[in-house]
C-alpha positions in Angstrom: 24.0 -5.0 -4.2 23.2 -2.7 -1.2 20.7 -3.6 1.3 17.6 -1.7 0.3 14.6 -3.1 2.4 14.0 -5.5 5.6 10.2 -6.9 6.4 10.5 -8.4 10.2 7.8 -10.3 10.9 7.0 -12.9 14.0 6.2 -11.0 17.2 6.0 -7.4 18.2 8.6 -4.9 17.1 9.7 -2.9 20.0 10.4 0.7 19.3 14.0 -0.2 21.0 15.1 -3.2 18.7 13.9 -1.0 15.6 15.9 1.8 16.8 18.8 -0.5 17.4 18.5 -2.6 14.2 18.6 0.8 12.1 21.9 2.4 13.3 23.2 -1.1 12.5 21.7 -0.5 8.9 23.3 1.5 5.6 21.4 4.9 5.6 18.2 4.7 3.5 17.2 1.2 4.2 13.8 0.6 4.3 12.0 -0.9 7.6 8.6 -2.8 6.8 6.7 -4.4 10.0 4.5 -7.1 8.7 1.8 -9.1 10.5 -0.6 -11.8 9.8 -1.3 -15.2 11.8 0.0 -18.8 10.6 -4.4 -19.5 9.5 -4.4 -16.7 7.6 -1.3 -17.4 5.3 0.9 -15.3 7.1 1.2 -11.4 5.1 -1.9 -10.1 6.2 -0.8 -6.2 7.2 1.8 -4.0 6.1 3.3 -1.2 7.1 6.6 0.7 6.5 8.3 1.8 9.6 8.7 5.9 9.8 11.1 6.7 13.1 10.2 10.1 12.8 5.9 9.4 12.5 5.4 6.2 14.6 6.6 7.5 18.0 4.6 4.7 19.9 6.3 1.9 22.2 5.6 -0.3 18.9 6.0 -0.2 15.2 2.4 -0.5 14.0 1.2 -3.5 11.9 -0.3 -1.2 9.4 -3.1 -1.9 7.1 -4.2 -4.8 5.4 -2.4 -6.0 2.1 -4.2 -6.0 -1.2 -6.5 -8.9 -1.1 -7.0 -9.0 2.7 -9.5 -7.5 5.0 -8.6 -6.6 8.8 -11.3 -5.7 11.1 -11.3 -4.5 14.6 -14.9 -5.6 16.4 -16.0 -5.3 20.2 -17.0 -7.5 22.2 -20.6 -7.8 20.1 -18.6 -8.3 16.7 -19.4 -5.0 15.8 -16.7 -2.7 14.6 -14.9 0.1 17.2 -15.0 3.3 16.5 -11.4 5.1 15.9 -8.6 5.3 18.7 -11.4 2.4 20.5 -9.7 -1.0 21.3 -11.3 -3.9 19.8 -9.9 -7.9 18.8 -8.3 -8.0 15.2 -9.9 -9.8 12.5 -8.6 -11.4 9.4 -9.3 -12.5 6.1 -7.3 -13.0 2.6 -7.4 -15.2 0.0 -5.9 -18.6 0.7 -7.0 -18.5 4.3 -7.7 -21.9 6.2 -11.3 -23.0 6.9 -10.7 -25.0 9.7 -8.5 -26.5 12.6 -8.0 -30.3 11.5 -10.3 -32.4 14.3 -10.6 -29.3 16.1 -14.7 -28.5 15.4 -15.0 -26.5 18.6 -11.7 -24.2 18.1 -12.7 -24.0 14.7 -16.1 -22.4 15.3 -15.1 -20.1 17.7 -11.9 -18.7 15.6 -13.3 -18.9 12.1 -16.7 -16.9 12.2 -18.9 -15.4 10.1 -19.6 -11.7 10.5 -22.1 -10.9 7.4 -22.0 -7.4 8.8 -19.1 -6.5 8.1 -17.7 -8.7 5.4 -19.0 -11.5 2.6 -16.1 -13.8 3.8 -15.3 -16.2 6.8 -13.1 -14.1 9.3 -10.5 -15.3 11.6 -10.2 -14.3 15.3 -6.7 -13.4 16.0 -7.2 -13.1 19.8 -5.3 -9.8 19.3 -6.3 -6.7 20.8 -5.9 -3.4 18.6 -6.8 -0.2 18.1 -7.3 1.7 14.6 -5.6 5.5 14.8 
């Protein structure tokens, strides 16, 4: 059976390798970039790489998966306005509560933001932007 799809996953996706791992590639094959931190179980955004669409240094992470919630907030916690760069926050189903011993890293990753969600959000530490 042909290769049909690859997610990569890990660290950013350079516009370079993804370029270079397609001409590798069978025509067709499908590119997905997927993102999500090791607290938050992992698959937290998808999105599916378009060569022709995302033009950027970087493949984008995408949006959030069904399930999971992706926020980008300023410095106040509040969110950023569209094209504004702001720290990533996540949430999905599954998500750790806590760092084991760890009560001050916990409380400062794992926060509560009622205004813009009913669940426990995780700081990612990531800076992003929404387009």
């Amino acid at each position: 059976m042909p290769l049909r799809a690859v997610i990569v996953g890990g660290e950013a996706f350079r516009r370079p390798v993804a370029d270079a791992f397609v001409k590798r590639c069978a025509p067709g094959v499908r590119v997905f970039n997927e993102y999500g931190p090791t607290e938050a179980v992992v698959g937290c955004m998808l999105h599916e790489w378009e060569p022709e669409v995302d033009v950027g240094p970087d493949v984008p992470i995408g949006r959030a998966c069904p399930g999971a919630e992706a926020h980008v907030l300023d410095q106040f916690q509040r969110p950023t306005p569209v094209g504004s760069w702001g720290e990533l926050y996540v949430t999905r189903p599954g998500m750790a509560a806590a760092y084991l011993n760890l009560p001050e890293l916990t409380a400062e990753l794992f926060v509560p933001v009622p205004e813009v969600s009913d669940h426990t959000l995780y700081r990612t530490g990531d800076r992003v932007r929404v387009e």
